[in-house]
C-alpha positions in Angstrom: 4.1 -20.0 -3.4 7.5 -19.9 -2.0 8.1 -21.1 1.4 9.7 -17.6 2.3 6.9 -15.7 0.9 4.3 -18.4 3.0 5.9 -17.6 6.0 6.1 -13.6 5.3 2.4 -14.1 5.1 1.7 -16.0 7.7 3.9 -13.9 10.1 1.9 -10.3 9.0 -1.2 -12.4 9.4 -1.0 -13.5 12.9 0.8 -10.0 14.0 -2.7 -8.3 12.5 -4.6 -11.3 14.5 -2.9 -10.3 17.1 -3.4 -6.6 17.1 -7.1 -7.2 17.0 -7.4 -6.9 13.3 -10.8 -8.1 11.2 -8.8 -9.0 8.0 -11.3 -8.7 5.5 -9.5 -9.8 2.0 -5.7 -11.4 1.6 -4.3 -11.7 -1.9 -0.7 -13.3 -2.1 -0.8 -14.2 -5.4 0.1 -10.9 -7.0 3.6 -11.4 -9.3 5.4 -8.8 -7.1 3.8 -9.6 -3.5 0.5 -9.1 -2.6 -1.5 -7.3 0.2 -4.4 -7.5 3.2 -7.2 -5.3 3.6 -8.4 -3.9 6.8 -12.0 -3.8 7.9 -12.6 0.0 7.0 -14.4 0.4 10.2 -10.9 -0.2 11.6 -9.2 2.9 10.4 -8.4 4.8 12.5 -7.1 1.7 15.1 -5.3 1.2 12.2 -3.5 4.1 12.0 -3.0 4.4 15.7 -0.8 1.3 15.1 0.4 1.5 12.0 0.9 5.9 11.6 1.7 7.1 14.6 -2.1 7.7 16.0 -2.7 9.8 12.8 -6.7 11.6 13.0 -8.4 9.5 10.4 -11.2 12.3 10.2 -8.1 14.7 8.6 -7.1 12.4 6.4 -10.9 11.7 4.9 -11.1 13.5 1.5 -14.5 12.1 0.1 -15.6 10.5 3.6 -14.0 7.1 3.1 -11.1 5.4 4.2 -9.5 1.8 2.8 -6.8 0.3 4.9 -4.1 -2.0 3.5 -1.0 -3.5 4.5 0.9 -4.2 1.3 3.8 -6.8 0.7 6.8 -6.1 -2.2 9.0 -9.2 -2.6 13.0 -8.3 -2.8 14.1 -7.1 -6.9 10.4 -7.1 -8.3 8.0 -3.6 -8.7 4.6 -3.3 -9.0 3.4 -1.1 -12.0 4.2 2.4 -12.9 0.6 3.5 -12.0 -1.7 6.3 -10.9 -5.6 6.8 -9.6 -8.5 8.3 -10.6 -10.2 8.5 -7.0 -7.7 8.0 -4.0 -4.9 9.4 -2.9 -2.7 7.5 -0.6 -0.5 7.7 2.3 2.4 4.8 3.1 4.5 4.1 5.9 6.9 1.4 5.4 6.2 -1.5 8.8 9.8 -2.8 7.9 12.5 -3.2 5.4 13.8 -0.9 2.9 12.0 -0.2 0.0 12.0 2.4 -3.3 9.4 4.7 -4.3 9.6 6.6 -7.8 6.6 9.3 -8.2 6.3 11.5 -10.8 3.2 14.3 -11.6 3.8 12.6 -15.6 4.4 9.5 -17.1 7.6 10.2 -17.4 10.0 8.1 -14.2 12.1 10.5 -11.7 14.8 8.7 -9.5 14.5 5.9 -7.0 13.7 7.5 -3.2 14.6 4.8 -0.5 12.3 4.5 2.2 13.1 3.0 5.7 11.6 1.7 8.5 9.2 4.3 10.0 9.2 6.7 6.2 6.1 7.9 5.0 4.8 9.2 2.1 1.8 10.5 0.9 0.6 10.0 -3.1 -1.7 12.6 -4.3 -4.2 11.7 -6.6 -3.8 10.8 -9.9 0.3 11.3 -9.2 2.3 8.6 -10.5 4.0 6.4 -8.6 5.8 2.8 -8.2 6.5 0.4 -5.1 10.0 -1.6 -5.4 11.4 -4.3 -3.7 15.3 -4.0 -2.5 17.3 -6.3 -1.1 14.6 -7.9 1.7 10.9 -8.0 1.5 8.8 -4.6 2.7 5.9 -4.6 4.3 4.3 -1.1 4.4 1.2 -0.3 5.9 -1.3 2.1 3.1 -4.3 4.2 3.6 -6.5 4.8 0.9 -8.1 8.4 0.9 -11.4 7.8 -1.3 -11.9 11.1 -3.4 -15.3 10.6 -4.7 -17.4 9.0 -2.1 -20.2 8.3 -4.5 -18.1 6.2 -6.5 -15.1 4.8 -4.2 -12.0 3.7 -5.2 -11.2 -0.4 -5.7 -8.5 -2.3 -7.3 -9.9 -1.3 -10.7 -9.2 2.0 -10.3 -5.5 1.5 -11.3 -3.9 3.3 -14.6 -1.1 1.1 -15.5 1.5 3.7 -17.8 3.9 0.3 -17.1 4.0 -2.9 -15.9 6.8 -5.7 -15.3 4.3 -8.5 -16.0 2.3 -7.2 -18.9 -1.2 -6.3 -16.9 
């Protein structure tokens, strides 16, 4: 790993530490970044820090929430990709970073997202994280649709991929 991308981590680690975070899974090994995962019982202190003191119990679809803080490196993307059972809502923490959604396969144009933007990515919508010039950190609440069968990091349709996954 890169010394910058260490220190990225670390710092996001010890800020979530610090905020009283139980950081249940860290993967920083991911071609394009990585990402933690928030103990769900944390949701909705999540998203009084990290969206604006957004009501979790609006945002439940299927009765479950996941949340996340993801990490794109500067010039790489992570997959072109949809879901079958979440939706999801981001707020980029900081940096500048570009979302392409689509309802298809087929790409639209690069939004640019800054500090404080949010979006929200309906299920099974298309859609693509990129890195700019600087690293973005963006915090990410999954909305489980099915809450017999939750969503997890399986439930990702790749259309296409930088690093052939």
């Amino acid at each position: 790993m890169s010394e910058q991308k260490k220190e990225i981590f670390d710092s996001i680690a010890q800020r979530l530490n610090s905020e009283g975070f139980n950081v249940v899974n860290v993967d920083d090994t991911r071609p394009w970044g990585g990402f933690f995962v928030i103990d769900e019982a944390q949701a909705q202190q999540f998203a009084n820090v990290y969206f604006d003191g957004l009501n979790v119990e609006d945002l439940k679809i299927g009765g479950k929430l996941s949340p996340k803080i993801l990490v794109v490196a500067p010039n790489k993307r992570l997959s072109w990709q949809y879901h079958h059972r979440r939706a999801e809502i981001w707020q980029v923490v900081s940096g500048t970073v570009g979302v392409i959604t689509s309802p298809s396969d087929e790409q639209g144009d690069i939004q640019q997202l800054n500090t404080g933007s949010k979006i929200k990515l309906q299920q099974g919508e298309r859609h693509r994280l990129i890195g700019l010039d600087d690293w973005g950190v963006i915090s990410e609440i999954w909305q489980h649709t099915d809450a017999a069968n939750p969503s997890d990091e399986s439930d990702i349709v790749r259309v296409q991929d930088d690093f052939g996954r």
